[in-house]
C-alpha positions as CSV (number, residue, x, y, z in Angstrom):
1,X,-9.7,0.0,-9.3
2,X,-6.0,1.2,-9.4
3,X,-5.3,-0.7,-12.3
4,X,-8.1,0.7,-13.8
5,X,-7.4,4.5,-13.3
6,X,-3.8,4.0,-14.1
7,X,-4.5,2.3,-17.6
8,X,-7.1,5.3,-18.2
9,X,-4.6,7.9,-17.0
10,X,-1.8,6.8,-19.0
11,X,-3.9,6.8,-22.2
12,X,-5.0,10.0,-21.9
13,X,-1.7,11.2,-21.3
14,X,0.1,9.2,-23.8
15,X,-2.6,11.4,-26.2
16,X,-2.8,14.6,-24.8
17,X,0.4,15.3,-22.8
18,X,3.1,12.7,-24.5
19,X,2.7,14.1,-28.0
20,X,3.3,17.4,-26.9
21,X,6.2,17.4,-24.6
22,X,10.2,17.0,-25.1
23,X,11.7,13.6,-24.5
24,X,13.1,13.9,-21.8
25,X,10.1,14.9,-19.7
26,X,8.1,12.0,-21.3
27,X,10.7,9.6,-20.3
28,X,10.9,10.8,-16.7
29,X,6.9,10.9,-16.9
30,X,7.2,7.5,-17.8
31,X,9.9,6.1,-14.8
32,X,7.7,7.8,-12.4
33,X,4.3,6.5,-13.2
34,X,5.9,2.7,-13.5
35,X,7.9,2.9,-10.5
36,X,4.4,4.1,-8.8
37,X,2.9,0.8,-10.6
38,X,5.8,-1.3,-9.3
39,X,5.6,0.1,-5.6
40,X,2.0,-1.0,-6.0
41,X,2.3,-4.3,-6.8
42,X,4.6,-5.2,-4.4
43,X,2.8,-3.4,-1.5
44,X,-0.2,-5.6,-2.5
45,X,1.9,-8.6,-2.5
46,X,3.9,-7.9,0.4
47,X,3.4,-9.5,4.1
48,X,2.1,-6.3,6.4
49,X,3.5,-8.5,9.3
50,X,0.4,-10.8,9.8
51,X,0.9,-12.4,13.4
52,X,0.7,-16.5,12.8
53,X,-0.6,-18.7,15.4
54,X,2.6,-21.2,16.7
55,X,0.0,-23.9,17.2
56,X,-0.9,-23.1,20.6
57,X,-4.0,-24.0,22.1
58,X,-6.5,-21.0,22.8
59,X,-7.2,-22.5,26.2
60,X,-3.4,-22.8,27.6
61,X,-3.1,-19.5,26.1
62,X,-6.0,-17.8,28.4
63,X,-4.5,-20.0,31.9
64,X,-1.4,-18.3,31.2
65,X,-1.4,-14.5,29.7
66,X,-3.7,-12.2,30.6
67,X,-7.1,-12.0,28.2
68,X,-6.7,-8.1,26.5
69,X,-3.2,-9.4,24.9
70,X,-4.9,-12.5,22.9
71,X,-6.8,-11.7,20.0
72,X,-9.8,-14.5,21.0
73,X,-10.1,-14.1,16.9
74,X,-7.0,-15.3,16.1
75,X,-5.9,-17.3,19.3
76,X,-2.6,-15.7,19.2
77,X,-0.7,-13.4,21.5
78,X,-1.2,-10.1,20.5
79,X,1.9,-7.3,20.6
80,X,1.4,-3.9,21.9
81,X,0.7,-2.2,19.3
82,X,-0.7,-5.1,16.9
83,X,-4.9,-4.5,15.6
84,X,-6.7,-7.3,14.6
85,X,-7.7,-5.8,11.0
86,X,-11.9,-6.9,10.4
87,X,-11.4,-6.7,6.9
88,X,-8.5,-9.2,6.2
89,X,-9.8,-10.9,9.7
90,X,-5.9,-11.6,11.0
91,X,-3.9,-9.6,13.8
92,X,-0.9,-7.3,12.2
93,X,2.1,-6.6,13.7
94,X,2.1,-2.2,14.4
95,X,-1.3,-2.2,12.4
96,X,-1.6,1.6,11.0
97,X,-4.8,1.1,8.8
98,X,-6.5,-1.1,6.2
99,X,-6.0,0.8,3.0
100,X,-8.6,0.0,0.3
101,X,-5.9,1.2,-2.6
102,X,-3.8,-1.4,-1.7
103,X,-6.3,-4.1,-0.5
104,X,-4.0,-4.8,2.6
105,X,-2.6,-3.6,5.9
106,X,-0.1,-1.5,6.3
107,X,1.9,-2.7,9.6
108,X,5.6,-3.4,10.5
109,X,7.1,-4.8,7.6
110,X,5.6,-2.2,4.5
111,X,5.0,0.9,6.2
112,X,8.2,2.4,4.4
113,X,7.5,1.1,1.3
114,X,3.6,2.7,1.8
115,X,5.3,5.9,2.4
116,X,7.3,5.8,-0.5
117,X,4.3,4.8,-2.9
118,X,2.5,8.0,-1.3
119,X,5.3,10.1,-2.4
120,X,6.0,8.5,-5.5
121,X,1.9,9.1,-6.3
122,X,2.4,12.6,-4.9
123,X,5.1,13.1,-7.7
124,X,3.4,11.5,-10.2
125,X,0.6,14.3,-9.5
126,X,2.2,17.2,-9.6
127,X,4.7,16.3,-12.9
128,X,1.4,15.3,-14.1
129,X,-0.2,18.5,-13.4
130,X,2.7,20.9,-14.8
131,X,3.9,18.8,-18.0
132,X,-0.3,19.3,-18.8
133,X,0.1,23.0,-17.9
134,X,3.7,23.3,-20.0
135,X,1.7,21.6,-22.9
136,X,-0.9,23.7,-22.9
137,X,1.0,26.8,-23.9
């Protein structure tokens, strides 16, 4: 869906707003919308911090922790502050949230990079929004 809005967006401004503005602002236009497009990509490749299973047995596991820090889903020992996500159906590591824009977690090992695609889309927004407005006068 991303994908899909991005190549639409970029069209219509490559009609409407590119045309009309210096080249400057088109160029950093430009290096902000693919920089958000990179910081996509690899937030939906990257490794939220999935907790693996070390190939211990489910039933040695329950003789010798205590039952609310094993995921009985996963059969591995949960951290503190790991979820077990019911959408990708694995335990993450400081699980925040599932996010639909990104089709994965966000956890332990991309929360930083989530926060800088949310600012780098926030960016994106508003240079959008006033390069539109500078065009249109």
């Amino acid at each position: 869906m991303f994908y899909i809005i991005f190549t639409i967006m970029m069209g219509l401004k490559t009609i409407t707003v590119f045309t009309r503005l210096s080249r400057n602002l088109t160029i950093i236009s430009l290096i902000l919308d693919i920089s958000s497009l990179l910081l996509h990509l690899t937030l939906s490749c990257k490794d939220p911090g999935y907790i693996k299973n070390d190939g211990l047995e489910f039933m040695k596991l329950l003789e010798t922790f205590d039952a609310h820090s094993l995921c009985p889903e996963c059969e591995i020992i949960r951290t503190g502050r790991s979820r077990h996500c019911i959408v990708c159906g694995i335990c993450v590591d400081r699980y925040d949230h599932h996010c639909p824009w990104i089709n994965s977690c966000v956890g332990l090992l991309n929360h930083n990079l989530f926060l800088a695609y949310l600012i780098f889309q926030q960016c994106c927004i508003v240079f959008t929004f006033v390069t539109a407005l500078l065009s249109a006068i």
